[in-house]
N, C-alpha and C positions, 0 to 999 in steps of 0.2 A: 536737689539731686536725690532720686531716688537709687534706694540698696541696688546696688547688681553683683552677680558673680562671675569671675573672669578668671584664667590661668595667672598665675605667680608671675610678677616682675620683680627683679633684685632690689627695686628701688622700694618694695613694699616690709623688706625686713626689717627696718624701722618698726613699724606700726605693729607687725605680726607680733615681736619681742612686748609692746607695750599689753598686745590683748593677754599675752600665754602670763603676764603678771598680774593683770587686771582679773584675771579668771584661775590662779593658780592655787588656792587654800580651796581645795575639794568644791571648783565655780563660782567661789568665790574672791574680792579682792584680797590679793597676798601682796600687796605696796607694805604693808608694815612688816610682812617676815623678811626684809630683805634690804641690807644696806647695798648690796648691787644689784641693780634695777635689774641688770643684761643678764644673771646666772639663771633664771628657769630656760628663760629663750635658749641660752645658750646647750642647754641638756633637750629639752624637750620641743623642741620647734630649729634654728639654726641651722644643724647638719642636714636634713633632711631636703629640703629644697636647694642648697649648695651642692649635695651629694644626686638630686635626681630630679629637677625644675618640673618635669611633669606630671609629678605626682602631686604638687602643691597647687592647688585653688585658693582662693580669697573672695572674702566679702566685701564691697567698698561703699561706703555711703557717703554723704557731704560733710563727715567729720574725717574720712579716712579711712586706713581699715578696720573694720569693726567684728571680723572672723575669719577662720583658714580650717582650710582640712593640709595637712601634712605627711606621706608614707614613705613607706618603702615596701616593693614588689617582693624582697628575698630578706628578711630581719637577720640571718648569720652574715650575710654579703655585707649588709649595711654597717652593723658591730664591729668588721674587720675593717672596711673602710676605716669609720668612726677612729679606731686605734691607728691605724697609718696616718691619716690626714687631720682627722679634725679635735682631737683630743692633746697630741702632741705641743700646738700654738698654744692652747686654755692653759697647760700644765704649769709651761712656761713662766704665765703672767701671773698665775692662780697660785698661792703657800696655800699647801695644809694649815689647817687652822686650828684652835681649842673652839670648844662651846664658848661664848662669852656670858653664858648664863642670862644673857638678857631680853629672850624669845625669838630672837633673831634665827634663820636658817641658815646664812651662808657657808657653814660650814659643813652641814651636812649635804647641799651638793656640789662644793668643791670637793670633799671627799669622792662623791662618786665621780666624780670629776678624773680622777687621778686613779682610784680603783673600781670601774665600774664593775657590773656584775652580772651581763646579761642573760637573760631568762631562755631560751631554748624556745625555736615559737614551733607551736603546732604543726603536725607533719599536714594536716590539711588547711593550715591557714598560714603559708608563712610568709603575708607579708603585714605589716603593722601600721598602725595610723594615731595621729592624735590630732582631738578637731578642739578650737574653743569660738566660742561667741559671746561677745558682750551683750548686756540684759539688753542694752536698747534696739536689738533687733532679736532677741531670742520669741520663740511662739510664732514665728508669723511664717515660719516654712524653710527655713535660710540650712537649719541643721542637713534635715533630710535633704536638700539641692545638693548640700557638700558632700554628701556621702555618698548619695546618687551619679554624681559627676564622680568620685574617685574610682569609686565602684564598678562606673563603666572604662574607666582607665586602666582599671586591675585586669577586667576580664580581657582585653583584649592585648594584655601581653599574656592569658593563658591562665594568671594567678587562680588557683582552686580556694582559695580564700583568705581574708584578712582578719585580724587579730587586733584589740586593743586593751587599755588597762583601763579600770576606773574606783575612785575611791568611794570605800562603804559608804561613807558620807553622803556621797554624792546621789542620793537616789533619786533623783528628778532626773540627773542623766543615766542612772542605771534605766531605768522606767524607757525614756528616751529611744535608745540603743536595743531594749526589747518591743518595742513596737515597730520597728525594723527588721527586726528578725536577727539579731544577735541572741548569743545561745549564751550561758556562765557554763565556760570551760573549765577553770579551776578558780578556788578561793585561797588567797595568801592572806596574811594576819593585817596588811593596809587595803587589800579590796579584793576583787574579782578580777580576770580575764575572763575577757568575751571575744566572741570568733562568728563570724559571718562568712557561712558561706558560700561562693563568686559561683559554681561550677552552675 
């Protein structure tokens, strides 16, 4: 079976949770920061496609999925949601936690878990996205498809542009996202926001 890309089925959040771990230490594997496998998914991929199935693509090959792009058309609409519906269940099952001192993360996003802190998005870009892809399809055109596809999804509810984060680390995907035409909107002391855009 070769890669293709397709709109979001429910049955694909399995696999999406595994890639946003597999790709979560600045595109890198983050399976060792994390004794629960489910908590990046849960922040940074889950709500998004429960909260708006349209907005979420996927990549799928003969192992499963192996990428997604994930948004939201209105980022304060989304945060408010987020607080009503999908933060309330995590808090529930999720204790604050200490550091365990042992390199582990889960505590720092169960914390944001419980106090998020959302950032205000751009009066011209205010809808947000987060895309990941596993190395065994990255380079070969699958990024730009995803973005491409969300991209024309944006514009045609109107969105004047979209908005994402990325880690200083990260500069293969910074690099990436400017050969696209994403702009560095501001720098915060973990990376950059970038804004594309739509109009």
């Amino acid at each position: 079976m070769t890669a293709s890309m397709r709109p979001f089925h429910p049955s694909d959040l399995p696999g999406m949770y595994r890639v946003c771990l597999q790709t979560g230490a600045a595109g890198q594997d983050a399976t060792s920061l994390y004794r629960d496998p489910d908590l990046l998914g849960h922040v940074y991929c889950g709500p998004y496609p429960v909260a708006d199935p349209d907005l979420s693509l996927v990549v799928v090959d003969a192992q499963g999925v192996a990428g997604y792009v994930v948004a939201t058309a209105d980022t304060a609409a989304f945060d408010a949601w987020c607080e009503r519906t999908w933060w309330p269940t995590l808090r529930a099952r999720l204790a604050l936690r200490d550091d365990p001192g042992d390199g582990t993360e889960d505590h720092v996003l169960v914390e944001r878990i419980h106090h998020p802190d959302p950032t205000p998005a751009p009066p011209d870009a205010p809808a947000h996205l987060h895309i990941d892809l596993l190395p065994r399809l990255q380079g070969q055109g699958w990024g730009r498809q995803l973005i491409e596809g969300l991209a024309g999804r944006l514009r045609d509810r109107g969105v004047p542009g979209v908005h994402l984060g990325v880690d200083a680390r990260n500069t293969r995907a910074i690099a990436f996202y400017e050969h696209l035409g994403f702009r560095r909107d501001t720098t915060y002391p973990w990376g950059h926001r970038l804004t594309l855009p739509l109009a």
